[in-house]
N, C-alpha and C positions, 0 to 999 in steps of 0.2 A: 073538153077532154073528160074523161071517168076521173070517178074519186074513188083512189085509190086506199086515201088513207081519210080519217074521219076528222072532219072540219076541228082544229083546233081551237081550246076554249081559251077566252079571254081574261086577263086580271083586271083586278083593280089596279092591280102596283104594274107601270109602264116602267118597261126599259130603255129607253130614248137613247138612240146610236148619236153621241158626242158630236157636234157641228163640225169641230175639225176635221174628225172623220170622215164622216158626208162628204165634205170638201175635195179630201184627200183622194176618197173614192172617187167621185166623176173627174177631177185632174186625173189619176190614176189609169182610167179606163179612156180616157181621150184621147188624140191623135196627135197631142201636143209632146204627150210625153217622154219628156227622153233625158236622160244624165249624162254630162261627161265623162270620159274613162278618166278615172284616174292615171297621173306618170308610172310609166314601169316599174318596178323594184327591181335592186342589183341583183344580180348573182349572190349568193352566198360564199361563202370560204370555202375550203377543201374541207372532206371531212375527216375529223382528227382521228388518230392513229390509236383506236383504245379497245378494250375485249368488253362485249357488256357482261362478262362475268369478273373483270378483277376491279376494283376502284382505281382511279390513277394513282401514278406517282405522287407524293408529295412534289418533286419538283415541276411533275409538269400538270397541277391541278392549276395553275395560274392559267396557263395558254389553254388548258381545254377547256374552263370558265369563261374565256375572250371567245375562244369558237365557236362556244354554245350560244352565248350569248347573239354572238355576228349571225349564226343559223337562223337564231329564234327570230331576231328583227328582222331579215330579209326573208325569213318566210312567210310573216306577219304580214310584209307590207304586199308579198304576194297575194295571200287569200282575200286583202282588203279591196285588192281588182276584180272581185269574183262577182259575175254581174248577176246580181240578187237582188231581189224587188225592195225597196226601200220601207225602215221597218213599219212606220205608221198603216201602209196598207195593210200589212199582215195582223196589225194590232185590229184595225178596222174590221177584217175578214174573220179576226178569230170573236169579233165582238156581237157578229151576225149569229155565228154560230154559238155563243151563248146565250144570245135571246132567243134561239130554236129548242136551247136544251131547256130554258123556261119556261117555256111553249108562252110565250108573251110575243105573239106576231105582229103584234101593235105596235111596236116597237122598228119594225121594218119596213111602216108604211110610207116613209117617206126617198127609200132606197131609187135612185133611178135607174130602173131596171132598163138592161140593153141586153142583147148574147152574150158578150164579152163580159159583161158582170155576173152575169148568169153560172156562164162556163169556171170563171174564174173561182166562185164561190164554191163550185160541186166538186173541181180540181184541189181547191186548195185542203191541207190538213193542219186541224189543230194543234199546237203545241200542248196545251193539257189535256186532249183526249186522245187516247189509244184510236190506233188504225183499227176496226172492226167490226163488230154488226151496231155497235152504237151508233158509229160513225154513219157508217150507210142509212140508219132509218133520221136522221137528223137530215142529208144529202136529200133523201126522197121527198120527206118532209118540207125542204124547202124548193125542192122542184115542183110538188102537189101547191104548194102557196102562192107559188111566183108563178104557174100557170095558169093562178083563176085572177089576177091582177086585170084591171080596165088597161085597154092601151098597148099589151103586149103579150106578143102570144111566143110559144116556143118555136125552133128552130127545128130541123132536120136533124141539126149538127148538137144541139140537145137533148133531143133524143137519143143520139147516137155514143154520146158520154154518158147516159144514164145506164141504156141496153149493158154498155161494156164495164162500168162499175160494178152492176147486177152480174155480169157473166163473169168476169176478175170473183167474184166474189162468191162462187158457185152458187148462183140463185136463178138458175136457169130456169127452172119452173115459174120461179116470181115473173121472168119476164116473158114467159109464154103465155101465163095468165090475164097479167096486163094487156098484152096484145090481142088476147080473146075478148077481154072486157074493151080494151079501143075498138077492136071493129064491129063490135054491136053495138055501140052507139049512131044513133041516127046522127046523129050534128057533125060526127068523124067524118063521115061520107064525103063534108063538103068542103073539107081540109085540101087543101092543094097537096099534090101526090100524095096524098094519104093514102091508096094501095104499098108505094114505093116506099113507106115508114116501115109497114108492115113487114113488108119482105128484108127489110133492115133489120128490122126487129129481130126476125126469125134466125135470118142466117147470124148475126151476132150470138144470139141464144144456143146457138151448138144445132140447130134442126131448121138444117135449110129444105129438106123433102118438105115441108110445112111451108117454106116460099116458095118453093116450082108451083104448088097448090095453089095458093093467091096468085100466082102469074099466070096460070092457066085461065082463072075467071078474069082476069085483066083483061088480057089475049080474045078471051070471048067475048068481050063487051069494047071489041076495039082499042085497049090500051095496050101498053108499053113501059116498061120497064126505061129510065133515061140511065144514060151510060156511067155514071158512078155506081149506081146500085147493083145495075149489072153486074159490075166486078164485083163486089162485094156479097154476090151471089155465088156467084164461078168460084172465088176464093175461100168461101163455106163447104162447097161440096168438098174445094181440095183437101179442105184442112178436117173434114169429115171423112177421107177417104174413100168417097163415091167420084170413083175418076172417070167411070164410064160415062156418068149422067153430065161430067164435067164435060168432058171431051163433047156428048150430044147436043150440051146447051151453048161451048162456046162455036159449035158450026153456024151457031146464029147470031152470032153477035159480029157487030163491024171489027174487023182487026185492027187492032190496036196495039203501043207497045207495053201497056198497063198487063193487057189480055194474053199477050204471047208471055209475059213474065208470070203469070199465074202457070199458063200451061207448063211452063219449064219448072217451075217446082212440081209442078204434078209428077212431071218425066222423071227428075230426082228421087223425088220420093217413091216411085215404082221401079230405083236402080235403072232405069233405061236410062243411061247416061251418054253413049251415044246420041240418041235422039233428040236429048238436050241440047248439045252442042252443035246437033246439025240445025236447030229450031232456031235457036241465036247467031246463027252467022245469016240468017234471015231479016234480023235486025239489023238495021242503019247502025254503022259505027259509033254514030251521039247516042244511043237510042241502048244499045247493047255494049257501052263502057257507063253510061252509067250508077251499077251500080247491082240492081235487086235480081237483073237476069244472069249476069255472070257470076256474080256473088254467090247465087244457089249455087247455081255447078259445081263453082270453086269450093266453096264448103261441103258439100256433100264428094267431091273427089278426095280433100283432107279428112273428111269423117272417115273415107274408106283406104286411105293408106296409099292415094295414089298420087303422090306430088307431084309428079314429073306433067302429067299430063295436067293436073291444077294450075302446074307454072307455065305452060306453053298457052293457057286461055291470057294467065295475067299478063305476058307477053304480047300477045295479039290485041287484046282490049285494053292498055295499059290507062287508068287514069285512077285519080283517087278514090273514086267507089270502088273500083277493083284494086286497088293495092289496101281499102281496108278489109274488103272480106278475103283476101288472100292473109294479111296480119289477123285475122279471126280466126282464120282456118290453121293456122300455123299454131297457134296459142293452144286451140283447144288440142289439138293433138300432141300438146308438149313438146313441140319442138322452138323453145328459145332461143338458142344460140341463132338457131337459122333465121328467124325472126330478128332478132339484133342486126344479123351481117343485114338483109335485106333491108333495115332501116337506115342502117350507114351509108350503103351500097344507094340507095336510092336520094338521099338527103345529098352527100357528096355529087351524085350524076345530074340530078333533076332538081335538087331544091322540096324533095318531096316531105310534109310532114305531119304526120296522122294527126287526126283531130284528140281532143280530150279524150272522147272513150274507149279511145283503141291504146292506148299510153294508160291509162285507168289499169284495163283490163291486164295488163302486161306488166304492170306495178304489182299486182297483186299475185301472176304467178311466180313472181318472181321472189318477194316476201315467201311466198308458201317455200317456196325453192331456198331461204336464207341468203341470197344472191343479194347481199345490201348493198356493195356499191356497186353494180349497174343500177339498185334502183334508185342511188340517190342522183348519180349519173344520168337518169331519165328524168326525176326531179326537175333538177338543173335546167337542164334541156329545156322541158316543159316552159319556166320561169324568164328561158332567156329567148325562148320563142313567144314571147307573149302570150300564151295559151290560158285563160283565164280556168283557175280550177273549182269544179264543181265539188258537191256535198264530198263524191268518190274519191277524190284524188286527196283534199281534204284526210278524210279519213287513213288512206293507205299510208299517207304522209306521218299521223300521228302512230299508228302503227310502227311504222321503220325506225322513227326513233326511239320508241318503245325497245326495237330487235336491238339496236343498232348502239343500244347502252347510253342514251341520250334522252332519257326519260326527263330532263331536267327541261330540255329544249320542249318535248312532247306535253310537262306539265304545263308550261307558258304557255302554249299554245290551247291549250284543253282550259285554262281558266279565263281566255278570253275569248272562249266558244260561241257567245251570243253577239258581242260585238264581231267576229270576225263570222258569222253565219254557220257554221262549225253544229252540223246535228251526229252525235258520236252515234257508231252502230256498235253494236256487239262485239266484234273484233278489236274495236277501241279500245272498251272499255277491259277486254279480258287482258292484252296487253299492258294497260296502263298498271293494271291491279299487278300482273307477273311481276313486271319490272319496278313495281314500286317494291313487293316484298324482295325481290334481290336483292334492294338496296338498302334492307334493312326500313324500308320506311311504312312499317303496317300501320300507325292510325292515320296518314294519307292515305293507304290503300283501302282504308274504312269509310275516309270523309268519300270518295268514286264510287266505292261498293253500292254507299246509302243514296248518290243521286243515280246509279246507275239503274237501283232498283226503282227509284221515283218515276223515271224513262219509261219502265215497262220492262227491261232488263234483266234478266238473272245471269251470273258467269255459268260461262259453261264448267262440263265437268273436270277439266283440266286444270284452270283459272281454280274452279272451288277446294279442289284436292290440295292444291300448293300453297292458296290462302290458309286454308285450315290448316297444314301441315306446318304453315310458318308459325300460326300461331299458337300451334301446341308446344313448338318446339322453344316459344318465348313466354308458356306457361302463361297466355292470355286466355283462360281455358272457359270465364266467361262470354268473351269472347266469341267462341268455338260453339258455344252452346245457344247463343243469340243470330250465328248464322245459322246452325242449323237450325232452329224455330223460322227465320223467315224462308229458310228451301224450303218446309212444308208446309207455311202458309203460302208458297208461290207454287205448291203442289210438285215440287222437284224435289226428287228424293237421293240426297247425298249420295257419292258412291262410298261401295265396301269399305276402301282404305281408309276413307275420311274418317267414316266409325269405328274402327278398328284403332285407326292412331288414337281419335280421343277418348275412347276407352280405355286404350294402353295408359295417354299420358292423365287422367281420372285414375286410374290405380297407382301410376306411380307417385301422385301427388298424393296419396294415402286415401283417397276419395272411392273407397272401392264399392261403398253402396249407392253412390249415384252412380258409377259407371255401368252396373245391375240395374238400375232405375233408366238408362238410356233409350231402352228398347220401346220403355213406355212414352216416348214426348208427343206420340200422332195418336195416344189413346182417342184423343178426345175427334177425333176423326172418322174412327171405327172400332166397333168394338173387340174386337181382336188388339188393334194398337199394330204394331210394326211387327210384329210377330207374322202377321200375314208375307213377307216380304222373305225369302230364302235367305239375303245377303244379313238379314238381322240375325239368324240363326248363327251364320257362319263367324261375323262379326263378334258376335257374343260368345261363342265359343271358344274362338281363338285370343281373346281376350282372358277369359276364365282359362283357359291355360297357360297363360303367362302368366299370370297370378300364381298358380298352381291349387285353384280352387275346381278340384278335379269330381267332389262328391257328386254336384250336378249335371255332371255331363254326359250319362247316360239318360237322362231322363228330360234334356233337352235335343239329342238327336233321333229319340225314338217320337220325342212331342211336334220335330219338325218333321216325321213322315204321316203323323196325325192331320199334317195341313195341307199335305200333298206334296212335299217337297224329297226328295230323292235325296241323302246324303251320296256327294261325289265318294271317292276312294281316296282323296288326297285329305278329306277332311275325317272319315272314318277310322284313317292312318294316323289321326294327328291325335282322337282322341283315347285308342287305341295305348298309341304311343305314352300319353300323357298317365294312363291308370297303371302300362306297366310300369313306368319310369318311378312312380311312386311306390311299384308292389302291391295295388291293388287287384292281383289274379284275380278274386275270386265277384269281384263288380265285372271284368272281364268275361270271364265265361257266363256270370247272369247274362249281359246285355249281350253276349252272343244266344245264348238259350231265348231270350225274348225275341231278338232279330230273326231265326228259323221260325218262329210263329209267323211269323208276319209274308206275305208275298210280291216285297215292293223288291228285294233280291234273292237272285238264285240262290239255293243252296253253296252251290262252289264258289261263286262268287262271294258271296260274305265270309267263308271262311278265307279266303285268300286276302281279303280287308283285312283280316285279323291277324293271320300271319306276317301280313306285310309291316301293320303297326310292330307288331310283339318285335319283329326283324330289325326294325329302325328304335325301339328303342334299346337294342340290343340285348334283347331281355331270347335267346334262342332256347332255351327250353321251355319257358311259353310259346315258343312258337312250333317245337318240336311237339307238346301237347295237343297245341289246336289241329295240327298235322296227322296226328294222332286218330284223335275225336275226329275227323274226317274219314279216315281210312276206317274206323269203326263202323262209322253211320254209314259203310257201303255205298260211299261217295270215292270214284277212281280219283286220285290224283293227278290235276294236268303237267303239261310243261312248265306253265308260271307257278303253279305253284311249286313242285319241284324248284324252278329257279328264286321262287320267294327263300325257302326254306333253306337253300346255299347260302343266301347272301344273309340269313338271319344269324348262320356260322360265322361265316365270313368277317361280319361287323363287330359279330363277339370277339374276332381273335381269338378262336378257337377252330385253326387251322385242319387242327386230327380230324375230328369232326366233319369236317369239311373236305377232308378230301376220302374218309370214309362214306359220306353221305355220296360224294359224285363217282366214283368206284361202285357204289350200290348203283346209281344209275345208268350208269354203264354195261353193271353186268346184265343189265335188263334189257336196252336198248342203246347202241350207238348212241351217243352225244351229238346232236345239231352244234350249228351258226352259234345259235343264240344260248344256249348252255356255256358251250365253250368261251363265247364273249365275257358272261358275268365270270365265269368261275377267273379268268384270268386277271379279267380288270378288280376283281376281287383280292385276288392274292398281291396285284403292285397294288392297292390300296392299303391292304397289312403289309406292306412292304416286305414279301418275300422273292426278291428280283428272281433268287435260281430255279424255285418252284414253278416262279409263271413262265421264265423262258422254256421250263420243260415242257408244258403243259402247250407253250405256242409253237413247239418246233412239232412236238405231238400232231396238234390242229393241222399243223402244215404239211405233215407228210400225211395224214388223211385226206390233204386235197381240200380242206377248208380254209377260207379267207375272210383271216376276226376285221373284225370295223372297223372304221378310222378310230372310233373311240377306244377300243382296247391296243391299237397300236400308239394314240398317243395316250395312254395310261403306261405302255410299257417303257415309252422312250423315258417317260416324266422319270419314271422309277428309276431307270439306269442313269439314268444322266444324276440324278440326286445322292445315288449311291458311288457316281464318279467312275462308271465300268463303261466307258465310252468307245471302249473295240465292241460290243455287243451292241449297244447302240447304231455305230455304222453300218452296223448287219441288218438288225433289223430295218434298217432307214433302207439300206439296198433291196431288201425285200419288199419293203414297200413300194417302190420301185418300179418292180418287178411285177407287182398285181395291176399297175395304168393308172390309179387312183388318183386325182389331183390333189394333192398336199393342199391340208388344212393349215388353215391360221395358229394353230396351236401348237401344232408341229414348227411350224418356222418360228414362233415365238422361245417354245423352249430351248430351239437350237441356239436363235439370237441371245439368249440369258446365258445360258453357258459358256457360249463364247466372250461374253461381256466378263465374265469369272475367272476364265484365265485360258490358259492355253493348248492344256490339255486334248478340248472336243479337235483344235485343230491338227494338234501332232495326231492324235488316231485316225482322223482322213487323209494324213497325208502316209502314216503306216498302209493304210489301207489300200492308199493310188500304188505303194511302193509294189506291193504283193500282189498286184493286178495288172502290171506293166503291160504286160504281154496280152491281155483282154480292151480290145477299144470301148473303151465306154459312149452308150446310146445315152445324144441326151434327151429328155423327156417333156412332157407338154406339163405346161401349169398350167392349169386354170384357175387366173385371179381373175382379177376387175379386167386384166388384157386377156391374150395368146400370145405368148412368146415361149422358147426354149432357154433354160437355164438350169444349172444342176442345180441340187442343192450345195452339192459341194462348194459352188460357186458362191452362195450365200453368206458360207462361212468363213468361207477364204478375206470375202469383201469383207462383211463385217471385222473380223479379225485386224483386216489390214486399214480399216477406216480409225479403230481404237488404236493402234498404236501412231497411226500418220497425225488422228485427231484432225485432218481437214478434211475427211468425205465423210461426216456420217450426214449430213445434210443433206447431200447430193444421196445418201446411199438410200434413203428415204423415196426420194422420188424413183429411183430405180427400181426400186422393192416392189412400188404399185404398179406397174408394167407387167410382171412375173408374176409376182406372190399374192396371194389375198391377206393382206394386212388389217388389221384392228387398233384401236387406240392402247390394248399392251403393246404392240408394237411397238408404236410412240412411245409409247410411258419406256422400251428398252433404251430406244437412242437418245430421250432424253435426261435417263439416266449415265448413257455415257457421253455424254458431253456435261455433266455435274459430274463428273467423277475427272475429268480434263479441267475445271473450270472457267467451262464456256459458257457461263450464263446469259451469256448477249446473244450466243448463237441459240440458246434451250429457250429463250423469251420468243426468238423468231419460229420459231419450230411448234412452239406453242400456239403462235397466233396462225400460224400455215393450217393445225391442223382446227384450231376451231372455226378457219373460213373454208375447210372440207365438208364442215357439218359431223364432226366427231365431238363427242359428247365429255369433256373431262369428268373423271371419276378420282376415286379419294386418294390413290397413289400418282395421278397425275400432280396434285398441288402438295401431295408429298415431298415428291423429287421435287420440287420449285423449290419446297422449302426448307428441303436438307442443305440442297445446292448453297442459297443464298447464308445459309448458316455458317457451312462450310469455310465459304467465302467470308465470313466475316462483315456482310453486308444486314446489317439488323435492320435497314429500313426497309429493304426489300424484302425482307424476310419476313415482317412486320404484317405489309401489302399484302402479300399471300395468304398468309394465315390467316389474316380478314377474309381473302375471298374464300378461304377455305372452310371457314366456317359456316359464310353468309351463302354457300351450297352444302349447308347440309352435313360435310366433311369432317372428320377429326382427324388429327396428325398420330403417326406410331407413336410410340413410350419411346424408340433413339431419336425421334426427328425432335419432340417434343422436348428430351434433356439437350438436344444440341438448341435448341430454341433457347432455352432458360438460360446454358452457359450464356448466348453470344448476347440475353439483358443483361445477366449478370457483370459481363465483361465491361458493358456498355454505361452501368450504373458506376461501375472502379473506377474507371475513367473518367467519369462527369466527377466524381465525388476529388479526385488525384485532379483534376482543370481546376477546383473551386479551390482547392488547397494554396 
């Protein structure tokens, strides 16, 4: 064979592969060998009843320590069945591989080379070397070695793990060249099928038109192609998209049902799906339930949204290759539920039970889906089906209990990773890191960070944002600055926030010249430093304006469009906002005079940056100047700016103005949609309820219809102000335009009613005075379609707080109609604290964090007003921990009702000792 790569030199200093080794290896590779399975492992317990966002009870951290514990050992003794090559070969094989990386081949001379040691060498990866182009020229390296050996030559089927390493590995040229350099060797010639490597070679390499070529000289000289290669021909042009040559070449080839399964993916992948189906009922029933030929169809019919007829193939062809690519096809199109019934559905009829990778795959969308007890329920399954679990299931597993607030179960398991064969992937390890800063435990989450990075590893951006964020918030801020040095030694560049927070918490730690020094830590990278990067601009910016070190910051957003970088308008707002907020006018109009030099924005545009700053930091006669300066410099005024320049009124609380200003535009031109929107939602934001109802009954008899957001800006207002016959008007008008009722809208009605009883006596004023009008009732569109007033809303709610036994039930009825949010929730769980149904607010709790609703800071508020209320300080306690340990602070009444109910709790311990 050619030499590909240049004979390697020899040491002095020999590496001699350990006798044991040796040993290990030809038992290893023999026909002897084989292990017994280890006995089953039980089932595990149920899994305990707990939120991974609160810590348990005190009283029941006992039984969920017994739980965890029973989980961890019978999961343990699960993975320990996991049939994995026993470790001395791995040590053996990884020992080859470091006499390769010493180039000390002497060292290997005594290997007893077979295929199977061969194969198994080029297959296997080492544990201290990264997957990669290292990896590959060590594999080549020892394939160029082991095929100049006396005594053994390579295989077909070694070749053909090399070919597809090389092509895995996009080195497709590598192996086109190789094959150019093999068949100009004369000695190749006399290789048995040595044509038939060729065209291996080829079609492997992505460029099979270059083996129809070699088959033609074949053809000429009386050869043939034998019936493996063949396919692996036919299957090149498919997967090359040359279906016509495909279709030409397989008119010559014997039929087969290898050959008709090529062509049916052909059929597939040209949509002629039809033709597919009629190809396969051509195959013998063993031949077409197998597996690869049904399997196409059926996944390529769920690729295209057509189950019906996907399931009439899995029907006809029924067996386990077809009911796994029917479970493939189901998965990838997101439909689980349907996927679950048909496992039950089939398991219950037939005994049917998918193999590990189709249960793998299913675990994980289902994790993505937060769906944790069907996945521990699959788990189980798994464990009491005997199904021995791979690297995957392994993993997914560690995972879940990461989700699933049993990180305690997930650390025991993750510490005995090498004994239990446990290779963590990314996903692992970003979970383990999450769930460990939940629970409070960051220099655990440091000791995973540091072997995670040893792995090859870096957290993703998510993982990194939340470690950092934890540890700024625990003033670990060297820390913070030790991770960020190894993101840009791993060439991962933190995201915004990350910078932003520890620059925040760098100033508030009085540390305000390194947090200015931040920009520079990847100097030494490039000569620019981090400056090159937009998000360091931004980062730095909004940092210096928290400080309120406002002198630099004209002359860091004119320096970040020197590097090519665009200041947005939310950031030009902010620092706009920031010089008026301090009264530096006149840094102002400089950095606007500089900015019209420049052509990186419009003229009208940068003055409406400006106004819109000047607007929000309620600085309106800055803003009425730059309005000004505009109309001077013979620049028209648009509509935004017009609406900039209202709401710069507006914000002032200098209403005259404002409705001077909109009166001038009027007298000019008619008011649009969106004029009439701000000026209104303007005025319920200066809370002048009678001015904006003028202004929207206005709007309304011109035949204009304001947004859902200025009709829920007007309800917020009346209802606040407790004029809730105007309210029901407006609600009826809303009505009246088809609109489907926002979240916001039912939220506020649900508050008020929660307040008292007012919102409901003015609907039922309102049904009085409308007797004789039937009322049409109307479409919701929530999460369902169903009919419901709102009236009906209020009546329920109303009637659930005084009965105090439906607001649970009222809940689920809500999502049918209504489009609900977690204020929502935060409403009913506020009125079942105000009942003191804390048993029923903990269930309510847990219902909606297994919807996948995110608790926010007034959720563990109301937990822990409730629990105070109640007099219950342990529980109140609990919360306040998880309250904290997300991030959360309690109001100034939750927090004095906190303090009484220690305070009460300290009288009493001190009146017991007495």
């Amino acid at each position: 064979m050619p030499r590909l790569l240049a004979p390697l030199p020899r040491r002095s200093r020999r590496l001699i592969l350990p006798r044991p080794l040796l040993a290990i290896l030809s038992n290893t590779f023999s026909a002897s060998a084989s292990a017994p399975h280890p006995p089953r492992a039980p089932p595990p317990p149920p899994l305990p009843q707990l939120s991974p966002l609160l810590p348990p009870r005190p009283e029941d951290a006992g039984s969920v320590a017994a739980a965890s514990s029973a989980i961890a050992a019978s999961f343990r003794d699960w993975f320990l069945e996991a049939p994995a090559p026993p470790p001395a070969p791995l040590r053996a094989l990884d020992a080859i591989y470091e006499a390769l990386a010493a180039e000390d081949t002497a060292a290997l001379e005594a290997l007893p080379l077979s295929e199977q040691l061969v194969l198994s060498v080029l297959r296997h990866r080492p544990r201290k070397l990264p997957d990669g182009d290292a990896l590959l020229l060590l594999r080549l390296r020892f394939f160029d070695w082991s095929g100049r050996r006396p005594h053994y030559r390579h295989t077909r089927a070694v070749y053909h793990v090399v070919f597809r390493l090389l092509a895995r590995a996009r080195r497709n040229a590598v192996v086109v060249d190789w094959l150019r350099l093999f068949s100009d060797t004369t000695a190749a010639a006399g290789q048995p099928r040595f044509h038939d490597t060729l065209v291996v070679g080829y079609a492997v390499a992505g460029d099979p038109q270059r083996g129809l070529n070699v088959l033609g000289r074949m053809r000429f000289r009386g050869l043939d192609l034998d019936a493996v290669s063949s396919r692996i021909l036919l299957n090149s042009l498919v997967d090359a998209s040359l279906h016509d040559l495909a279709d030409s070449f397989a008119r010559n080839l014997v039929s087969s049902p290898v050959a008709t399964c090529i062509l049916i993916k052909s059929l597939c992948r040209r949509a002629r799906l039809e033709d597919a189906v009629a190809l396969l009922d051509t195959l013998p029933f063993a031949e077409a339930s197998r597996g690869p030929a049904a399997g196409s169809i059926i996944t390529e019919f769920c690729r295209r949204g057509r189950f019906a007829e996907a399931a009439q193939i899995v029907d006809k062809f029924a067996s386990c290759d077809v009911y796994g690519a029917w479970i493939h096809g189901l998965i990838e199109a997101g439909k689980l539920d349907t996927t679950l019934k048909f496992l039950s559905d089939k398991k219950e009829a037939e005994g049917y039970i998918p193999d590990g990778q189709r249960y793998d795959k299913l675990v994980y969308r289902l994790l993505r889906r937060n769906r944790l007890g069907e996945v521990y329920d699959l788990l189980v399954e798994m464990m009491e089906e005997g199904i021995a679990p791979g690297r995957s299931t392994m993993n997914a597993a560690l995972c879940f209990f990461c989700k699933a607030g049993l990180v305690e179960v997930a650390m025991h398991l993750y510490r005995s990773r090498m004994e239990l064969g446990i290779n963590p992937n990314k996903d692992v390890y970003n979970n383990l890191i999450r769930a460990l800063c939940r629970g409070g435990e960051t220099e655990e989450a440091c000791q995973v960070l540091e072997q995670a990075m040893a792995g090859g590893y870096f957290p993703g951006r998510q993982t990194f944002a939340m470690f950092a964020s934890v540890l700024c918030q625990e003033g670990k801020l060297d820390k913070v600055r030790e991770l960020l040095d190894r993101a840009l030694k791993q060439e991962v560049w933190p995201m915004d926030s990350v910078l932003a927070k520890y620059l925040v918490a760098l100033c508030k730690s009085g540390n305000v010249e390194e947090a200015c020094a931040v920009p520079q830590i990847a100097s030494s990278k490039s000569h620019v430093g981090l400056y090159r990067y937009e998000s360091t601009y931004k980062s730095l910016i909004r940092a210096l304006i928290l400080i309120k070190r406002v002198d630099v910051l004209p002359r860091l957003i004119l320096e970040m469009q020197d590097m090519g970088h665009i200041p947005t308008r939310s950031l030009y707002q902010s620092v706009v906002c920031a010089l008026c907020e301090l009264n530096r006018y006149t840094e102002v109009l400089e950095l606007l005079d500089n900015q019209l030099k420049r052509s990186e924005l419009q003229p009208r545009v940068c003055y409406n940056y400006f106004i819109s700053g000047a607007g929000h930091a309620k600085k309106a006669d800055m803003a009425r100047e730059l309005y000004n300066r505009m109309e001077f410099a013979g620049i028209e005024p648009s509509v935004e700016s017009n609406i900039l320049l209202l709401i710069s009124y507006l914000r002032s609380k200098r209403i005259g103005d404002a409705l001077h200003f909109f009166n001038l535009i009027r007298g000019k031109k008619p008011p649009g949609t969106k004029l009439y929107n701000v000026f209104i939602s303007g005025l319920c934001e200066a809370r002048k309820p009678e001015q904006a109802m003028v202004f929207w009954r206005e709007a309304r008899d011109n035949g204009i219809i304001p947004s859902i957001s200025c009709y829920e800006h007007l309800v917020l207002l009346l209802c606040s102000v407790r004029d809730y016959d105007s309210v029901i008007k407006v609600i009826d008008d809303f009505r009246e335009t088809g609109r489907p009722v926002s979240a916001f809208l039912c939220n506020v009605l649900l508050l008020h009613t929660l307040m008292g009883s007012n919102l409901l006596k003015a609907l039922l004023r309102s049904r009085d005075k409308s007797n004789s009008v039937e009322m049409q009732e109307e479409e919701i569109q929530g999460r369902k379609s169903g009919r419901l007033l709102i009236g009906d809303l209020i009546t329920s709610f109303a009637s659930g707080i005084k009965n105090m036994n439906d607001l649970e039930q009222l809940g689920e009825e809500m999502e049918k109609y209504f489009p609900v949010d977690i204020y929502t929730y935060n409403m009913l769980l506020r009125g079942l604290s105000m009942a003191g149904r804390m048993d029923s607010a903990c269930n309510l709790y847990e219902r909606l964090c297994r919807m996948g609703y995110q608790p926010n800071r007034w959720t563990f508020d109301i937990m822990v007003h409730g629990f105070c209320k109640n007099g219950d300080r342990h529980e109140a306690e609990r919360w306040m921990d998880a309250m904290y340990r997300n991030g959360f602070y309690p109001t100034w009444y939750t927090m004095r009702l906190y303090n009484n109910a220690s305070l009460r709790a300290h009288d009493q311990k001190i009146i017991s000792f007495v």
